[in-house]
Steps between C-alpha positions, in 0.01 A plus 500: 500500500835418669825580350885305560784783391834425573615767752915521476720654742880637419723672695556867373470428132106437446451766273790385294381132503121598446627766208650186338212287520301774321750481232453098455140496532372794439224702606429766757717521828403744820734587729473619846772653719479445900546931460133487352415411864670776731240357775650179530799451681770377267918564515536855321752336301256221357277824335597442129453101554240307362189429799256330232512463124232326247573409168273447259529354177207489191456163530401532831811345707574686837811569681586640775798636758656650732839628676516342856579807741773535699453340851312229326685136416534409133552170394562450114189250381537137535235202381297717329492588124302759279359247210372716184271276277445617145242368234737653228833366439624857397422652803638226757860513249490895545431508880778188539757713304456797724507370815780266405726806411708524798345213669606136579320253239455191732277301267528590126174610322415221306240202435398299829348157495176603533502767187546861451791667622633563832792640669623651854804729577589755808470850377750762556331627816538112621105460425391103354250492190383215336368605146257278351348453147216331310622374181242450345424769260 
């Protein structure tokens, strides 16, 4: 079995971002410092920051993230978007309300031509989702 997780990098604020996330979508989130690996070489001052991070949430969506060291070039994410499809309505209103807070709505949440609901916005960490729903329950 192969598996596709989207793999996000921030600059010095991962664990805030990924703490977030867990808030919208619930679910279980590990965090690992770049101090968890004193054998690799790393900037003392990036211990505390975030060298990998997995989210988790019961309904089996994975996230994950990282802080981009220094001495490595970060560019904020362009042409790419996180899309979250939901079978319940419920859920894909509850995720779109919490990411929204904060963020940049850039498509309202709403019915699309071909059914269901959809929506995309820029999150407050400058992350895109699209957040999809079936309508049909």
């Amino acid at each position: 079995m192969s598996i596709l997780t989207a793999y996000l990098s921030f600059r010095d604020n991962a664990r805030e971002a990924m703490t977030f996330y867990r808030s919208v979508l619930g679910g279980s989130l590990d965090l690992v410092e770049f101090s968890s690996f004193p054998q690799m070489p790393h900037d003392p001052a990036d211990a505390h920051l975030i060298m990998h991070s997995w989210l988790t949430t019961d309904d089996g969506m994975v996230l994950a993230g990282s802080d981009t060291p220094t001495g490595m070039d970060h560019q904020a994410p362009q042409g790419i978007s996180v899309s979250v499809s939901c079978e319940d309505v419920d859920r894909a209103r509850s995720i779109w309300d919490g990411l929204s807070d904060g963020g940049t709505i850039t498509m309202a949440l709403g019915a699309p031509p071909w059914g269901g609901l959809f929506g995309m916005l820029v999150d407050r960490f400058g992350i895109s989702w699209m957040v999809t729903a079936d309508q049909t329950q």
